[in-house]
RODO-2510 file (C-alpha; in nm, 4 decimals, decimal comma):
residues 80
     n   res          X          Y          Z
     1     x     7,7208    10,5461    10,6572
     2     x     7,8393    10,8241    10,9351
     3     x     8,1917    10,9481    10,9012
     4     x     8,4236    10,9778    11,1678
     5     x     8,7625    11,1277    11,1842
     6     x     9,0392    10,8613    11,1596
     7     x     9,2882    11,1174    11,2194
     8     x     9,4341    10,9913    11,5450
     9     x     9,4465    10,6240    11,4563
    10     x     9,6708    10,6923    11,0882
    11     x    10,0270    10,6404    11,0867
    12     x    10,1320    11,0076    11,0435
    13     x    10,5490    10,9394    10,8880
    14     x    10,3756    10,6954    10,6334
    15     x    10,0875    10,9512    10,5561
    16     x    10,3645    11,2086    10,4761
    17     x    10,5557    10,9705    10,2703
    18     x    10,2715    10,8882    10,0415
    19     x    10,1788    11,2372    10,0568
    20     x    10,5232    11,3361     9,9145
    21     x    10,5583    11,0669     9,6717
    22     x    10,2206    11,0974     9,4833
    23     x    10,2767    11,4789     9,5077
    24     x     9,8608    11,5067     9,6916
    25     x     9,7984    11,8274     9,9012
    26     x     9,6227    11,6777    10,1762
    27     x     9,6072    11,3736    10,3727
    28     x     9,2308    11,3461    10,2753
    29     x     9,3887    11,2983     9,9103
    30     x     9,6316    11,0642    10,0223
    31     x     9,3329    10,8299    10,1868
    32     x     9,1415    10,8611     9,9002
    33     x     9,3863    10,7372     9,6539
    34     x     9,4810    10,4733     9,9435
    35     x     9,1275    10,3853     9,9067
    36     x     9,0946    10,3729     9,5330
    37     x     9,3641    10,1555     9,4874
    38     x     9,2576     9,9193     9,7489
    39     x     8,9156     9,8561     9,6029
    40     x     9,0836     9,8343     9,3028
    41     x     9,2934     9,5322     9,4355
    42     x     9,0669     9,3560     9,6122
    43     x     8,7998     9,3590     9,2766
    44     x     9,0999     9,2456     9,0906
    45     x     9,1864     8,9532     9,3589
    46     x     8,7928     8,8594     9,3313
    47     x     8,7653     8,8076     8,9960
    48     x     9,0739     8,6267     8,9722
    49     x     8,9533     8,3645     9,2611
    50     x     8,6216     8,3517     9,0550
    51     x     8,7953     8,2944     8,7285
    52     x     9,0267     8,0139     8,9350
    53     x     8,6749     7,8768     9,0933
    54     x     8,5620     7,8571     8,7186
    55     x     8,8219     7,6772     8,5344
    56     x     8,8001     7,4143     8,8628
    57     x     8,4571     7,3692     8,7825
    58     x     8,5389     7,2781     8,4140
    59     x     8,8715     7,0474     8,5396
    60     x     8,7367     6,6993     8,4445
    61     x     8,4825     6,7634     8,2062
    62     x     8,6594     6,7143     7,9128
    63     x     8,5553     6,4770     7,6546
    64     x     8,8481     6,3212     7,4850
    65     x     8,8159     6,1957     7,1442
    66     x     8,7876     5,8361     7,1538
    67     x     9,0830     5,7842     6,8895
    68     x     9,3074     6,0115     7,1399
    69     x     9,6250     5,8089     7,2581
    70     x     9,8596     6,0023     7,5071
    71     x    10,1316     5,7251     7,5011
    72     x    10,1517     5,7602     7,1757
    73     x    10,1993     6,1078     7,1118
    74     x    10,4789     6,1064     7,3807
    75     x    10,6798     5,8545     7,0952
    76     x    10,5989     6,1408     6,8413
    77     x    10,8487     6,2430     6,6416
    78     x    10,8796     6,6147     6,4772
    79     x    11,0667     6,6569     6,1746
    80     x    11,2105     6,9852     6,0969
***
């Protein structure tokens, strides 16, 4: 992968902010850590939609116990 300077294109007032507020020397820092978190997200946000994708594959596969009445545990009474 080539490299090219992205210099021109970056918002320079929001560069300085995060510069300021995570207390990084350079921009270079600044895009790194932009760049580590991001990653971070988006791995985060994919395993999540994979997790989702694998409780949808279970939804209806349940075997219910043949004895199992739903209207009657809704007339079910706790004591205590």
């Amino acid at each position: 992968m080539t490299t090219s300077p992205v210099n021109n294109e970056l918002d320079n007032e929001l560069c300085e902010k995060a510069r300021q507020l995570g207390k990084h020397t350079t921009q270079a820092e600044v895009i790194h850590k932009a760049l580590e978190v991001y990653v971070y997200y988006l791995q985060k946000r994919a395993n999540i939609v994979s997790q989702q994708l694998a409780i949808l594959d279970e939804f209806g596969q349940i075997d219910y116990d043949d004895d199992y009445d739903y209207k009657k545990l809704r007339n079910f009474k706790r004591t205590g």
